[in-house]
C-alpha positions as CSV (number, residue, x, y, z in Angstrom):
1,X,-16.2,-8.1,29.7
2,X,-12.8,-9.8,30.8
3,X,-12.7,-11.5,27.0
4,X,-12.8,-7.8,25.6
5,X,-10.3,-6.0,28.2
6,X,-8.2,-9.0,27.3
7,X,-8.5,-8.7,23.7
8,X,-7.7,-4.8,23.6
9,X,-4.9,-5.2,25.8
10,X,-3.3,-7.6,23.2
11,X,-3.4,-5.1,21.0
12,X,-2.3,-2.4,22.6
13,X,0.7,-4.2,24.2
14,X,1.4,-5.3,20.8
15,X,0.8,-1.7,19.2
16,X,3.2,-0.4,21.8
17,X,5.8,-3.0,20.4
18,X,5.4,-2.6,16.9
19,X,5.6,1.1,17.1
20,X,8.5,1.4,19.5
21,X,10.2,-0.2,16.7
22,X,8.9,1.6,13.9
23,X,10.8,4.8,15.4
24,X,13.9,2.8,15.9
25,X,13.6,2.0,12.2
26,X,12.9,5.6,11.1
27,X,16.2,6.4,12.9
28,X,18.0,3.7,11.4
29,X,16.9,4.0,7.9
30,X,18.0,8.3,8.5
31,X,21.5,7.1,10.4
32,X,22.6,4.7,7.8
33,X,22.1,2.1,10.5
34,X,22.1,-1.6,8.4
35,X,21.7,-3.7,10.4
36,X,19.4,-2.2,12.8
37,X,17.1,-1.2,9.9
38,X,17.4,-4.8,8.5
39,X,16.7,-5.9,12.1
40,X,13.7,-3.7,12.4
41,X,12.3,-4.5,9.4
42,X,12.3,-8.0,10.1
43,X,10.5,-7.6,12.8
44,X,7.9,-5.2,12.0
45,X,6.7,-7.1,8.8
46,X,6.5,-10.2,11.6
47,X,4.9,-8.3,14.4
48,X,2.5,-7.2,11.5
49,X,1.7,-10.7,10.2
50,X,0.2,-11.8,13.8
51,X,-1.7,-8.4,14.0
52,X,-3.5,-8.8,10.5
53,X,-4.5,-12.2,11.7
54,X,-5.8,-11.3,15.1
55,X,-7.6,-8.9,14.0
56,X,-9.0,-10.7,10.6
57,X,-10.2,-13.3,12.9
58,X,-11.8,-11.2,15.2
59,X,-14.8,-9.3,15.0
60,X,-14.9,-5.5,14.4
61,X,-15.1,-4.3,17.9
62,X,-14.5,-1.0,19.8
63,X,-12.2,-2.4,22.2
64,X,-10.2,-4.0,19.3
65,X,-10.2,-0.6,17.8
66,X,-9.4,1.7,20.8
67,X,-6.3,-1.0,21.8
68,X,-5.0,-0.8,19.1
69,X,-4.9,2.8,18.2
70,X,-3.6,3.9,21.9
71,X,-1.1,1.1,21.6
72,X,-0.2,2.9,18.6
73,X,0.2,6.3,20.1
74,X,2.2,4.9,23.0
75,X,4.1,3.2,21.0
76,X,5.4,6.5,19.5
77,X,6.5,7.8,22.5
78,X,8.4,4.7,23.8
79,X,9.8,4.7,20.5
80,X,11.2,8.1,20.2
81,X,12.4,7.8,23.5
82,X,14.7,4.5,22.9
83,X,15.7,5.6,19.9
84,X,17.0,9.1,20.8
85,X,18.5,7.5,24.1
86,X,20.3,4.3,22.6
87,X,20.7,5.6,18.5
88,X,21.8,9.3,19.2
89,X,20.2,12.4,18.8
């Protein structure tokens, strides 16, 4: 039980990360922001990388699953907050 609470919050911390950043990137990419959008981009694809791996070396689980999708919707929130507080708009 510990093992799978552990595992899906990994992924949801993670999720909430990688999303967060995703938003900052939209807002970048729409600003004309370089450097933040080169910055973002970097780090997605590397946030990414370590996700596909966790999870292709896992096993198809429900906690896997519902960590990483409510990490993802989390995510979006943080996201659009911090990037319509720091970026403008």
């Amino acid at each position: 039980m510990m093992k799978k609470l552990k595992e899906a919050s990994v992924l949801f911390f993670i999720q909430i990360l990688s999303y967060s950043i995703w938003c900052i990137n939209f807002r970048a990419v729409a600003d004309t922001h370089y450097h933040t959008a080169a910055v973002s981009d970097f780090l997605i694809a590397s946030i990414q990388f370590f996700v596909i791996r966790k999870i292709a070396h896992g096993q198809d689980q429900f906690h896997q699953w519902a960590g990483y999708a409510l990490g993802s919707v989390v995510g979006s929130y943080v996201g659009i907050w911090i990037s319509a507080t720091f970026l403008g708009g």
